[in-house]
MARBA-3410 file (N, C-alpha, C, O; in Angstrom, 1 decimal):
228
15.6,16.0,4.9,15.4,15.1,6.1,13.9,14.7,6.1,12.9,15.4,6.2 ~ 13.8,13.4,5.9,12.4,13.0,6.2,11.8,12.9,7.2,12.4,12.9,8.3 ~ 10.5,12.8,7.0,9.7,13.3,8.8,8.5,11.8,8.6,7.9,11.2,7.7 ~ 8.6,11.8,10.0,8.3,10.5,10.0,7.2,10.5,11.7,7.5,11.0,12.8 ~ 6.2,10.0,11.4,5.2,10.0,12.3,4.9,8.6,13.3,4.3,7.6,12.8
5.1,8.6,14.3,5.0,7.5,15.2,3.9,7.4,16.4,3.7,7.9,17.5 ~ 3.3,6.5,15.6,1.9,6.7,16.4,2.1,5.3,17.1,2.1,4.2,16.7 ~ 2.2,5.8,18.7,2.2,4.5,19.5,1.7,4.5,20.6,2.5,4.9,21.4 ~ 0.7,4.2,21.2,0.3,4.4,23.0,1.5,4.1,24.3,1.9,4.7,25.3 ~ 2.0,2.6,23.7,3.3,2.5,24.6,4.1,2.9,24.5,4.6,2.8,23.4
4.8,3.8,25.7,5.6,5.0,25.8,7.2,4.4,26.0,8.2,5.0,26.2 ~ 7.1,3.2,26.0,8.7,2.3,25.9,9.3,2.4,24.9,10.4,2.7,24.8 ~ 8.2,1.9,23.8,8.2,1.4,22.5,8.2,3.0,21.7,9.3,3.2,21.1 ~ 7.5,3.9,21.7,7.4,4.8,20.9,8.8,6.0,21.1,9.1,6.8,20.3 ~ 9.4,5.7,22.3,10.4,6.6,22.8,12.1,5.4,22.3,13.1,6.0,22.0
12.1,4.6,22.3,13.1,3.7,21.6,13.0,4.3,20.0,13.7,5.1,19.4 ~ 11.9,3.6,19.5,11.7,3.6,18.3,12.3,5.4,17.5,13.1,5.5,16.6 ~ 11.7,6.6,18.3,11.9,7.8,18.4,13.5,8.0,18.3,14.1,8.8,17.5 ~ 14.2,7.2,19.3,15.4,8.0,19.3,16.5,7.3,18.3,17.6,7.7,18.0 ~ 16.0,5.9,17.9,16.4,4.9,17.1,16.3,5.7,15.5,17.3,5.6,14.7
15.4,6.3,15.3,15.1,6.8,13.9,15.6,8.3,13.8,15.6,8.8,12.7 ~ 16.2,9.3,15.3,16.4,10.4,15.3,18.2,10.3,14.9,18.9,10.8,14.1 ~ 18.3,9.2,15.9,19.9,8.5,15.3,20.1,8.8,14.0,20.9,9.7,13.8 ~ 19.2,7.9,12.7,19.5,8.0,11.9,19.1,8.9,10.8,19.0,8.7,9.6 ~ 19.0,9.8,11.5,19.0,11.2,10.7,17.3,11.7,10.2,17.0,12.7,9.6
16.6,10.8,10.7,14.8,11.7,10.3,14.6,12.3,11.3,15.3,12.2,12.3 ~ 13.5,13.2,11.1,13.1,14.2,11.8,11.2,13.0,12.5,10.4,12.3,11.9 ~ 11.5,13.4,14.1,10.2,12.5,14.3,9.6,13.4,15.1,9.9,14.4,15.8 ~ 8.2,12.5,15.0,6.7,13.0,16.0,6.4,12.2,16.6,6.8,11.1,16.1 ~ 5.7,12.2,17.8,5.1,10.7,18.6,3.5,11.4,18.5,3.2,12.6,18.7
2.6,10.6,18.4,1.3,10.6,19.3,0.9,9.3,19.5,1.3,8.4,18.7 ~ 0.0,9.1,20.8,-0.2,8.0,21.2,-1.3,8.0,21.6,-1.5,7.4,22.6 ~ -2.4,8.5,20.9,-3.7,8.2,21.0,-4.2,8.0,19.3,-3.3,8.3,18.6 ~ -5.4,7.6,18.7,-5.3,7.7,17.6,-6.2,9.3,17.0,-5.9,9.7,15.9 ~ -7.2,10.0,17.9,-6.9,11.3,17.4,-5.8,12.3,17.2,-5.8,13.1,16.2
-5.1,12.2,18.0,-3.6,12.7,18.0,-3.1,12.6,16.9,-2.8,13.5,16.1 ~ -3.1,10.8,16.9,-2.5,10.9,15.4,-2.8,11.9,14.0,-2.0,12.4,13.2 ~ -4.4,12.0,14.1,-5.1,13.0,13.4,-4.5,14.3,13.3,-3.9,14.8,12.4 ~ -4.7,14.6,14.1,-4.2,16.0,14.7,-2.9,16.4,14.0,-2.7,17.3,13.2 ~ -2.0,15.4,14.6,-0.3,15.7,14.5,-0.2,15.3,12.7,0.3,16.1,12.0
-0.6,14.2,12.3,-0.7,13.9,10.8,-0.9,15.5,9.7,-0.4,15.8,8.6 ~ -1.9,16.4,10.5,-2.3,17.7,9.8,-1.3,18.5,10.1,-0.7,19.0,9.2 ~ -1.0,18.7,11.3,0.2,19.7,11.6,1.5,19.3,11.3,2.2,20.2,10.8 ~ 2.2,18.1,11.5,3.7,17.7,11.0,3.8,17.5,9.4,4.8,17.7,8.7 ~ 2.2,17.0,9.0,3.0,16.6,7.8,3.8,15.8,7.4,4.6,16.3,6.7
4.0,14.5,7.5,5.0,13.6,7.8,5.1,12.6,6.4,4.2,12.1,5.6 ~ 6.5,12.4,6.4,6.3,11.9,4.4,6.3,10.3,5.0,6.4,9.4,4.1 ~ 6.2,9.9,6.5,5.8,8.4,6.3,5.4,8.2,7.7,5.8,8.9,8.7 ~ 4.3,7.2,7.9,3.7,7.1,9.4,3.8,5.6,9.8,3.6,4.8,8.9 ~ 4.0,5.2,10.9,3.9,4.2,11.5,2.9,4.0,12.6,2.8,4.7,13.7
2.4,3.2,12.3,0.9,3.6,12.9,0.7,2.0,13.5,1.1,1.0,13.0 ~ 0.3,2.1,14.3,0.0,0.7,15.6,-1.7,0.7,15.3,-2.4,1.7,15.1 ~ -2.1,-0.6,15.2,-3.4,-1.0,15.1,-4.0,-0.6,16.2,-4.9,0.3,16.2 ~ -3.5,-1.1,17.4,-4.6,-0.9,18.5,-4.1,0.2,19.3,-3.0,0.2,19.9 ~ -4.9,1.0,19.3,-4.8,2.2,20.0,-5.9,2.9,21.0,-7.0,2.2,21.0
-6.0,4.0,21.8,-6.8,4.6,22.5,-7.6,4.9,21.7,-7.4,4.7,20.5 ~ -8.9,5.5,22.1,-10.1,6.6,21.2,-10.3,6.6,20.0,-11.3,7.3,19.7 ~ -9.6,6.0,19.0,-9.3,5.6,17.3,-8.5,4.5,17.2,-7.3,4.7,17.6 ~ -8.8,3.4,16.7,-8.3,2.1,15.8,-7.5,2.8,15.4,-7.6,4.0,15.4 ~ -6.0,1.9,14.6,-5.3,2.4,13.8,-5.8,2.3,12.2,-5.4,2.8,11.1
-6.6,1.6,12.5,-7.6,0.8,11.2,-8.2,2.1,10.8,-8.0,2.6,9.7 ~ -8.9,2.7,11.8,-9.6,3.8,11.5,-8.9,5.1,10.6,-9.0,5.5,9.5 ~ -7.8,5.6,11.8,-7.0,6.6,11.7,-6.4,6.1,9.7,-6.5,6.9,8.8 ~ -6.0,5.4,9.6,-5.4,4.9,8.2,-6.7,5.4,7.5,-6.7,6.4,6.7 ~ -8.0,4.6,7.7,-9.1,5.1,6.4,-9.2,6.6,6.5,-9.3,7.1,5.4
-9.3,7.4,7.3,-9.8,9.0,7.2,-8.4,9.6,6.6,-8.4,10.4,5.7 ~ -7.0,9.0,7.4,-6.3,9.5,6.2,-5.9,9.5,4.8,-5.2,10.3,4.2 ~ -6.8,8.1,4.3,-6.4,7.9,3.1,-7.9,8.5,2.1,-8.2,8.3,0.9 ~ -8.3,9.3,3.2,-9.7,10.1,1.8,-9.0,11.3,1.1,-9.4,11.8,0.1 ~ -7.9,11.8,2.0,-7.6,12.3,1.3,-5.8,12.7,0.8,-5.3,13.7,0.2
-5.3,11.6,1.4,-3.8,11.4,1.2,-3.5,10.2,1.3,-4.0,9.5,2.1 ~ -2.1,9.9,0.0,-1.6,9.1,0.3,-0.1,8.7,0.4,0.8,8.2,-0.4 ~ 0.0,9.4,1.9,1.4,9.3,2.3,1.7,7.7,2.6,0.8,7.0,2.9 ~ 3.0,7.2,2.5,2.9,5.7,3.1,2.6,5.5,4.1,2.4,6.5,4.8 ~ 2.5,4.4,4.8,1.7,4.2,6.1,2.5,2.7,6.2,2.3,1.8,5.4
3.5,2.4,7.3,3.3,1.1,7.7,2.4,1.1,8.6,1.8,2.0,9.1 ~ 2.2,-0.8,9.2,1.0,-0.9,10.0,2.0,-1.6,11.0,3.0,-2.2,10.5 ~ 1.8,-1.5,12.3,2.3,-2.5,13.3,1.4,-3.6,13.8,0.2,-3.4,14.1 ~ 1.8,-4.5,13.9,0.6,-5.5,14.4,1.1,-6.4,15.5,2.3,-6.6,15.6 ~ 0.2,-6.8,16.2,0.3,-8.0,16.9,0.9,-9.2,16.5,0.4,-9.7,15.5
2.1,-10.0,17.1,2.2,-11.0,16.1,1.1,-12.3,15.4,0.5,-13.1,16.1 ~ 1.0,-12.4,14.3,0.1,-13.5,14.5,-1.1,-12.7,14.1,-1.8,-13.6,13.7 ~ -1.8,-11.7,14.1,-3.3,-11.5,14.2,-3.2,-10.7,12.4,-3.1,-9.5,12.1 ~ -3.4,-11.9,11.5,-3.5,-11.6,10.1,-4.3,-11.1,9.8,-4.2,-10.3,8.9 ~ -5.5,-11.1,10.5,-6.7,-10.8,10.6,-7.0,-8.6,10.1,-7.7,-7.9,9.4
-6.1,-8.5,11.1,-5.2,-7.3,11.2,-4.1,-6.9,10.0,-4.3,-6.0,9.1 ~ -3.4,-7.4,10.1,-2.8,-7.2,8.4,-3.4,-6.8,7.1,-3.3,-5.8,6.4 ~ -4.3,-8.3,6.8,-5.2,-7.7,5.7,-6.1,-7.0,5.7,-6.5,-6.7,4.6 ~ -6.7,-6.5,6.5,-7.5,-5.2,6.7,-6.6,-4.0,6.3,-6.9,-3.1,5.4 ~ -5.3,-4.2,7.4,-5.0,-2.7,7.0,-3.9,-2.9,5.6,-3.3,-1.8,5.4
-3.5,-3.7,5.0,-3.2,-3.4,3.7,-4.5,-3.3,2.8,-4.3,-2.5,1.9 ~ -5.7,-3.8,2.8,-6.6,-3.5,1.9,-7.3,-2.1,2.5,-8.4,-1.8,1.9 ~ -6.9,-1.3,3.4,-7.6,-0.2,4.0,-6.7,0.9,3.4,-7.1,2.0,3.3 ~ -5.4,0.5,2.8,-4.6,1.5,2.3,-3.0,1.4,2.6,-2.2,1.9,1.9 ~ -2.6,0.6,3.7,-1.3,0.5,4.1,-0.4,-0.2,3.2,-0.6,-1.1,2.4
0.6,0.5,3.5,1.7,0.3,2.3,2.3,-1.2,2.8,2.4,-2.3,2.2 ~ 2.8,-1.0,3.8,3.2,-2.4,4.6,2.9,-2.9,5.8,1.9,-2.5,6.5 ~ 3.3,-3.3,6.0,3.2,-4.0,8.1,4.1,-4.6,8.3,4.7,-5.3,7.5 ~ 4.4,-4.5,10.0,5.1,-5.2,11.0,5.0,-5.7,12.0,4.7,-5.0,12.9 ~ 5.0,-7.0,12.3,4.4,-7.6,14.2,5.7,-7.2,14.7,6.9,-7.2,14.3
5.0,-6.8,15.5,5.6,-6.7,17.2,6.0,-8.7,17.8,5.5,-9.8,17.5 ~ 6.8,-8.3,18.5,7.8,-7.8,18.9,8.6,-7.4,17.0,8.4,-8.2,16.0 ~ 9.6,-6.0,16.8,10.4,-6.2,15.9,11.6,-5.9,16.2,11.9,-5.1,17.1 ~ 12.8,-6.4,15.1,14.1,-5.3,15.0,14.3,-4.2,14.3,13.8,-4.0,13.2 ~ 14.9,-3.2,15.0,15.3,-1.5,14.8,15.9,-2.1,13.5,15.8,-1.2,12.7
16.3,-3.0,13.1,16.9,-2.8,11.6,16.4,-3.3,10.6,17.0,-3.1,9.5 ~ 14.7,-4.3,11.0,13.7,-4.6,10.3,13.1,-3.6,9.9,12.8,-3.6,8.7 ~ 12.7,-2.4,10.8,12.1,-1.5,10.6,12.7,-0.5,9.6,12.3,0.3,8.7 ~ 13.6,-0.7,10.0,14.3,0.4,9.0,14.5,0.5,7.5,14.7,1.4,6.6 ~ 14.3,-1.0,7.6,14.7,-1.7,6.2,13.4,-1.7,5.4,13.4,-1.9,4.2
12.2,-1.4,6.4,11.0,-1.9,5.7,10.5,-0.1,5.6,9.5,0.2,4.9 ~ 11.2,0.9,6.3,10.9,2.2,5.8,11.3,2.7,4.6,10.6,3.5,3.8 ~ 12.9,2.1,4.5,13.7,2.7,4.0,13.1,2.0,2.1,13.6,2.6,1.1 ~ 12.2,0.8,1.8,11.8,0.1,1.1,10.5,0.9,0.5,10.4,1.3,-0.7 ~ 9.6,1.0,1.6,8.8,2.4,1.1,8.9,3.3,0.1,8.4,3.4,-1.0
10.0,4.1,1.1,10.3,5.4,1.2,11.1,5.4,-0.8,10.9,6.2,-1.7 ~ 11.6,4.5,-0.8,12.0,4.0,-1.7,11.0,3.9,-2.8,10.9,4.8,-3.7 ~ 10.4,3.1,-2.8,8.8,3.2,-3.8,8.4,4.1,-4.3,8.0,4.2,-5.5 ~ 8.3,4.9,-3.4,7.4,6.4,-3.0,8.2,7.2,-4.5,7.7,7.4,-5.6 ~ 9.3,7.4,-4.0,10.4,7.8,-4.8,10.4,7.6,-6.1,10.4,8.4,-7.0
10.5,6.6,-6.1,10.7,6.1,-7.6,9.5,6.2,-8.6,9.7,6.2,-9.9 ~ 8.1,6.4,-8.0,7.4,6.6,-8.6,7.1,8.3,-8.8,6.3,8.7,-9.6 ~ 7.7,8.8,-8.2,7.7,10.6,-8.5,7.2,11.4,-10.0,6.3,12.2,-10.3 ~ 7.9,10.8,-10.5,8.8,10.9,-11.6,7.4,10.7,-12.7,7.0,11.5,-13.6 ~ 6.9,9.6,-12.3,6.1,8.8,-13.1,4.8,9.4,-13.9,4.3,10.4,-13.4
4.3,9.1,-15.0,3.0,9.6,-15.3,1.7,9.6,-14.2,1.5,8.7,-13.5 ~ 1.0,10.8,-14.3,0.0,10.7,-13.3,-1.3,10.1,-13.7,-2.2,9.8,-12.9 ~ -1.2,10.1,-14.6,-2.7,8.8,-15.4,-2.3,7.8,-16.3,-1.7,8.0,-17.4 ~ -2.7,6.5,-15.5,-2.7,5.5,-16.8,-3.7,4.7,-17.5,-4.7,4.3,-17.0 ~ -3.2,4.5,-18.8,-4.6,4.6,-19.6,-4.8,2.6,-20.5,-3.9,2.0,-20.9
-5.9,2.2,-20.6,-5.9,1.0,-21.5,-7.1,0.9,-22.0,-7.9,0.2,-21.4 ~ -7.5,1.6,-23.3,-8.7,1.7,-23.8,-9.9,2.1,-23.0,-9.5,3.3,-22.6 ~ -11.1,1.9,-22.4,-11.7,2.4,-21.9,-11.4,2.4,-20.1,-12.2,2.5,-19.1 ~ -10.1,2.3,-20.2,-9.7,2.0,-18.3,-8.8,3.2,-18.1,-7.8,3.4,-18.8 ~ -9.3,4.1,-16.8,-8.2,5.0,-16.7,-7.9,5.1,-15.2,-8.7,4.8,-14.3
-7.0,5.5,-15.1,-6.6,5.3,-13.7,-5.6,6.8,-13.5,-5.0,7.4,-14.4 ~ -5.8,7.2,-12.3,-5.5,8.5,-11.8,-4.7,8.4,-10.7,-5.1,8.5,-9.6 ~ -3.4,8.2,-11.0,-2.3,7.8,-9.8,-2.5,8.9,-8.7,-2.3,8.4,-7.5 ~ -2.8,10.1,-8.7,-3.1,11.0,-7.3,-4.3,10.8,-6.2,-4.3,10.8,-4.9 ~ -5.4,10.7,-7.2,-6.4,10.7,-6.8,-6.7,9.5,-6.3,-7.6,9.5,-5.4
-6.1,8.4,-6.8,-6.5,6.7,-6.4,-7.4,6.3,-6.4,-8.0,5.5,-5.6 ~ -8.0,7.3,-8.0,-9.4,6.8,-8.9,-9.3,6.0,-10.3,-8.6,6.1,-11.3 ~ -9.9,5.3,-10.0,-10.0,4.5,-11.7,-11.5,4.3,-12.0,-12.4,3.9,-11.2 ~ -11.5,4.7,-13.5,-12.9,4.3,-14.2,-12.8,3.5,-15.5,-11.9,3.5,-16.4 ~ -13.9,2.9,-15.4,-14.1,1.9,-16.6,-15.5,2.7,-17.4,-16.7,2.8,-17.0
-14.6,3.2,-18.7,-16.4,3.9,-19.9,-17.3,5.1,-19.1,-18.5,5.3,-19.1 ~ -16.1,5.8,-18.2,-16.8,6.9,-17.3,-17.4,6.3,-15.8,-18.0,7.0,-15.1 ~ -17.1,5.1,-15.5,-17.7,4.6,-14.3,-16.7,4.8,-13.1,-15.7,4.4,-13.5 ~ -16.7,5.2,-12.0,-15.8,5.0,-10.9,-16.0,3.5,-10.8,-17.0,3.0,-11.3 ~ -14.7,2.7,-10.2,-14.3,1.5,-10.1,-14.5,1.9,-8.2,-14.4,3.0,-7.7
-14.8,0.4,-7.3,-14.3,0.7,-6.4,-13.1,-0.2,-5.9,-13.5,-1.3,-5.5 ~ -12.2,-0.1,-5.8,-11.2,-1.0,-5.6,-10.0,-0.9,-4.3,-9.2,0.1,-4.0 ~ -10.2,-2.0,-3.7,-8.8,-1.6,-2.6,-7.6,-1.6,-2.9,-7.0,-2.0,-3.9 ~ -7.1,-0.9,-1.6,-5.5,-0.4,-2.1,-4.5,-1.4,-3.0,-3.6,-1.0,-3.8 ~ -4.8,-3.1,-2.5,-4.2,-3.8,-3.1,-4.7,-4.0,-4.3,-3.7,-4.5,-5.0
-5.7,-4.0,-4.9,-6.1,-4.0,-5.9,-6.1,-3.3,-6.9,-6.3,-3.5,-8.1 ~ -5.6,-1.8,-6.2,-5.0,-0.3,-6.7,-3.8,-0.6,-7.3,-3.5,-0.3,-8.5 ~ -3.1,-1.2,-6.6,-1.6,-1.3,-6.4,-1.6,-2.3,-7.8,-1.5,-1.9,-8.9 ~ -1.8,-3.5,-7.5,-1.7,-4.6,-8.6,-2.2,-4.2,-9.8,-1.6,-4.6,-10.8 ~ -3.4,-3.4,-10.1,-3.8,-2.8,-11.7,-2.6,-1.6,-12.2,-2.1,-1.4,-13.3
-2.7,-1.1,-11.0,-1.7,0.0,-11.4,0.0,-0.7,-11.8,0.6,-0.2,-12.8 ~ 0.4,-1.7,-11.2,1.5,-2.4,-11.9,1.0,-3.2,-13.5,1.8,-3.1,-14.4 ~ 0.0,-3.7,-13.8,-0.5,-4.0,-14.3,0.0,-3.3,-15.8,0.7,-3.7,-16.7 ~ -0.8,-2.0,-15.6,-0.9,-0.9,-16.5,0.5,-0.4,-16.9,0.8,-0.3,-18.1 ~ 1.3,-0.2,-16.0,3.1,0.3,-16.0,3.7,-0.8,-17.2,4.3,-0.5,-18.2
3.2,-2.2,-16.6,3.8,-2.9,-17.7,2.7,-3.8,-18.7,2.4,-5.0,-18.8 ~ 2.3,-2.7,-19.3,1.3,-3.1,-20.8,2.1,-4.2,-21.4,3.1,-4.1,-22.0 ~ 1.5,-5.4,-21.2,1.6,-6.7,-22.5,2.5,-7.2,-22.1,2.9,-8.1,-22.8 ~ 3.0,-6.9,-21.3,4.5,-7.6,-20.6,3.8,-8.4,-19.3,2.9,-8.0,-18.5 ~ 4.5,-10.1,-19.2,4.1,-11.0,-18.4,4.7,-10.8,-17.0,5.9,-10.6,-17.0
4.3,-10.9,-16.3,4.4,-10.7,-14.9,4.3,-12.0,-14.1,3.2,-12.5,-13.9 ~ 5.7,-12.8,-13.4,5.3,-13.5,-12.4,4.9,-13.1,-11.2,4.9,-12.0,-10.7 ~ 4.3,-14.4,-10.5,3.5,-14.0,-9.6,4.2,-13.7,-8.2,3.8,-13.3,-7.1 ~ 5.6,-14.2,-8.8,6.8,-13.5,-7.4,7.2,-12.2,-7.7,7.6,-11.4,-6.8 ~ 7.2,-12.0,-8.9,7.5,-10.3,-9.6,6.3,-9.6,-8.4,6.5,-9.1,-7.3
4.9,-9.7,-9.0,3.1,-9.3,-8.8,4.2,-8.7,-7.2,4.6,-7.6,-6.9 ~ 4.3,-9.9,-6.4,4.4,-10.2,-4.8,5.2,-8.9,-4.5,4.8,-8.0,-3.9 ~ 6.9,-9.1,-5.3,7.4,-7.9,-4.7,7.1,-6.8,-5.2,7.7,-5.9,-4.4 ~ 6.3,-6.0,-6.4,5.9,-5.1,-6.6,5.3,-4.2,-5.8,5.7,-3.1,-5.5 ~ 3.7,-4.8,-5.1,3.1,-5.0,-4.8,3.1,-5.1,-3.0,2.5,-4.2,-2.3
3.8,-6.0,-2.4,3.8,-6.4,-0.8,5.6,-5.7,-0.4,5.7,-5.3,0.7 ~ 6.4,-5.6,-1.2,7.7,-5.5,-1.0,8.1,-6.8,-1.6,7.5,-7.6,-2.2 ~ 9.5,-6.5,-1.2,10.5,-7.8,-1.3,10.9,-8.2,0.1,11.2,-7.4,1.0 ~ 10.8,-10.0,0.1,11.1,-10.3,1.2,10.2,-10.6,2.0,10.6,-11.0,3.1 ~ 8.4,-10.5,1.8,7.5,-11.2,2.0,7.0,-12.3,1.6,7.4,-12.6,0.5
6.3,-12.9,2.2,5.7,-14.3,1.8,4.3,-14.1,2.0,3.6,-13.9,3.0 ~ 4.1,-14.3,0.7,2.7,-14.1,0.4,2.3,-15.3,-0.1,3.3,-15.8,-0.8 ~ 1.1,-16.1,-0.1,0.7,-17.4,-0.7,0.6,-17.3,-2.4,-0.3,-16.5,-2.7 ~ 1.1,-17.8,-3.3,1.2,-17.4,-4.4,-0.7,-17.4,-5.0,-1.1,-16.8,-6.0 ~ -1.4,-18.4,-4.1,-2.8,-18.4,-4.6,-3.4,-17.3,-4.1,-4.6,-17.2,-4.5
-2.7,-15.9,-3.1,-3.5,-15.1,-3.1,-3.6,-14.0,-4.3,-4.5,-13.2,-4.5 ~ -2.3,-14.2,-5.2,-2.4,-13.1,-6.6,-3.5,-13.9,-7.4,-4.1,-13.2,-8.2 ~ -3.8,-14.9,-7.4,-5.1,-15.2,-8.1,-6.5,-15.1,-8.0,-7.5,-15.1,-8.5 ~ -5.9,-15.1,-6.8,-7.5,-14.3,-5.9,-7.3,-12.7,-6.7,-7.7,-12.5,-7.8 ~ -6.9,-12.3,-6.3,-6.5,-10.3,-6.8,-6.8,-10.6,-7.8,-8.0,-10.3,-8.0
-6.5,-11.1,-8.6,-6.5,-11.0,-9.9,-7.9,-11.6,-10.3,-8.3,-11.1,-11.4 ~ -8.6,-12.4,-9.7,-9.7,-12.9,-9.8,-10.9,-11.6,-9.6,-11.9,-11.5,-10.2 ~ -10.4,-10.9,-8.6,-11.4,-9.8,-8.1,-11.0,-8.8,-9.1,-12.1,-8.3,-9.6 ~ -9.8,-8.1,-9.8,-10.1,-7.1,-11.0,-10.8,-7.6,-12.2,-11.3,-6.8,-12.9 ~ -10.9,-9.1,-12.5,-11.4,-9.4,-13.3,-12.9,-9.1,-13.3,-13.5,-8.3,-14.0
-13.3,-9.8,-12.2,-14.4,-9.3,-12.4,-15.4,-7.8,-12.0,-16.6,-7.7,-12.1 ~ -14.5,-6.9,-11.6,-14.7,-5.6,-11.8,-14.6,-4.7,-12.9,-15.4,-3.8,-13.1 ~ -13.4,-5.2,-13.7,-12.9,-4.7,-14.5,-13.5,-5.9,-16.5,-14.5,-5.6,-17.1 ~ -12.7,-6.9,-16.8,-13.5,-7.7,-17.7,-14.8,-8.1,-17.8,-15.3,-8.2,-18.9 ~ -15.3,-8.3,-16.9,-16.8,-9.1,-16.9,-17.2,-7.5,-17.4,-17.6,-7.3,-18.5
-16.9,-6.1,-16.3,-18.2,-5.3,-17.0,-18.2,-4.4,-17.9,-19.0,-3.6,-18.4 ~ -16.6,-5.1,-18.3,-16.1,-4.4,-20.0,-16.7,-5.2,-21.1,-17.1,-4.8,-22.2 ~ -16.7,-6.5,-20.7,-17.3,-7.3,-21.9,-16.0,-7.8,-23.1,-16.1,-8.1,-24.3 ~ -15.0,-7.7,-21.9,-13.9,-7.9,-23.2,-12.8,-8.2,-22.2,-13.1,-7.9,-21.0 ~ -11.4,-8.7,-22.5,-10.5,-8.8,-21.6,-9.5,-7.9,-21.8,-9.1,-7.4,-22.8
-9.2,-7.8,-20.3,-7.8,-7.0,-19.8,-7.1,-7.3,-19.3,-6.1,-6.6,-19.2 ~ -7.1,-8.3,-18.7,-6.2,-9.3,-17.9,-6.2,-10.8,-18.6,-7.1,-11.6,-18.7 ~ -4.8,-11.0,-19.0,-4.8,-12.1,-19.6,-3.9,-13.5,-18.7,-2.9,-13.2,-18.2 ~ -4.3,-14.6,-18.7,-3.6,-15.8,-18.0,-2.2,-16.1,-19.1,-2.3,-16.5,-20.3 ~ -1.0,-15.8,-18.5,0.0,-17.0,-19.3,0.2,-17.8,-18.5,0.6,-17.9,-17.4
-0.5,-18.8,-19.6,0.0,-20.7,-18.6,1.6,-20.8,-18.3,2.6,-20.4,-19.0 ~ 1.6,-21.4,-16.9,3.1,-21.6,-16.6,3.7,-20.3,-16.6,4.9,-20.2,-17.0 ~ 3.0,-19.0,-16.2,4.1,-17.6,-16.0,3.8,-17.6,-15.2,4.1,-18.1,-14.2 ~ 2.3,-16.3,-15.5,2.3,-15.7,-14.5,1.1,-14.5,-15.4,0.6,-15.0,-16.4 ~ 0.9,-13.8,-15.2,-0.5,-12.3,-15.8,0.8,-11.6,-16.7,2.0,-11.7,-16.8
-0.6,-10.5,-17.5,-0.5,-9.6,-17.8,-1.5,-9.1,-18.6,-2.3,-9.8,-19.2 ~ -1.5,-7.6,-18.7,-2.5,-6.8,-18.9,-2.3,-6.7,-20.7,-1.2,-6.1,-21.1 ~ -3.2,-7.1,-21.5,-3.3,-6.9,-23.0,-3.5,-5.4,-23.7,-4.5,-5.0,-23.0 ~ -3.3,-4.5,-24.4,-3.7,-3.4,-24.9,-5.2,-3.7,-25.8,-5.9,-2.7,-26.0 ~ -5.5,-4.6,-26.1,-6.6,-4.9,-27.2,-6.0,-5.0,-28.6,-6.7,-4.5,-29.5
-4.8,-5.5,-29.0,-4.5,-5.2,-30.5,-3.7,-6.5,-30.7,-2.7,-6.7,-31.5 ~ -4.4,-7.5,-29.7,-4.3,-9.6,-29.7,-2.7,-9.2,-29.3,-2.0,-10.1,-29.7 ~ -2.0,-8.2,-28.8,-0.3,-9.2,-28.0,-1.1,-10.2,-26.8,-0.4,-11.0,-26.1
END
């Protein structure tokens, strides 16, 4: 049974949501302040959190960065509708996904159950990946370039680390999207060139060599150094 953390102030919303997700078989917590959240995050242990941006005493913004110094459970974000502003913060702060408010009990579910999903499938997986002087530490959600710590946001975590999984293999930028955001989002396709624009220059410019290569008319992918 998974356990699942609901961090909400409104006591409508967080008691629906609660008995909507107890229905379907997880085990839940509520807190409704964002220390709480803290608090209950240490003591429940929860293999996924839904966490509301705006909250009492701690941002949800907040509560997401101190948990991700040193875990990385999934985290959806709830937002306001409309305040993007909010979204990309907290997917570049570490969140796995987001939801505006108002939503449906079967949007949510679909977008846990998508996660939860990810999470999973990546279990299994190698815990370091490697491309000549680039290494990356799937636990730790460290990467270095020639011994250097890299500093890179979660989405930028996320997209190298797909990157790496598929060495030399081309990636469209609707593939990039759903790897990356889920499936079933709409993301502007000029923002993977932005991403991709920012590992570049973290990553190529201070290698002095490339790692990220353009295919005209595809879409990326990451080269080994041996000209694929």
């Amino acid at each position: 049974m998974e356990k699942i953390l609901i961090v909400e102030d409104d006591a409508g919303i967080s008691d629906f949501v609660k008995l909507e997700l107890d229905h379907e078989g997880f085990e839940t917590c509520v807190a409704a302040t964002g220390r709480e959240a803290l608090e209950k995050f240490e003591s429940f242990s929860p293999d996924l959190i839904l966490l509301d941006v705006m909250l009492p005493e701690l941002s949800g913004l907040e509560v997401l960065r101190r948990i991700r110094k040193n875990s990385n459970v999934p985290v959806i974000m709830v937002t306001a509708r409309g305040e993007t502003y909010d979204r990309v913060n907290g997917l570049d702060a570490g969140a796995d996904d987001y939801l505006p408010k108002p939503f449906e009990i079967e949007e949510l579910l679909a977008r846990m159950r998508a996660v939860l999903r990810r999470v999973n499938a990546t279990a299994g997986a190698p815990s370091v990946l490697k491309n000549r002087d680039l290494v990356m530490s799937i636990e730790s959600m460290k990467v270095t370039l020639k011994g250097d710590e890299l500093t890179l946001s979660k989405t930028e975590f996320m997209m190298l680390k797909l990157f790496l999984e598929k060495m030399n293999q081309v990636l469209t930028r609707d593939q990039i999207i759903d790897a990356v955001w889920g499936e079933g989002h709409y993301i502007d396709e000029n923002t993977i060139d932005v991403y991709v624009g920012y590992l570049r220059s973290k990553i190529d410019q201070a290698a002095g060599e490339d790692y990220i290569k353009t295919v005209r008319g595809m879409g990326y992918k990451m080269i080994d150094g041996s000209g694929n």
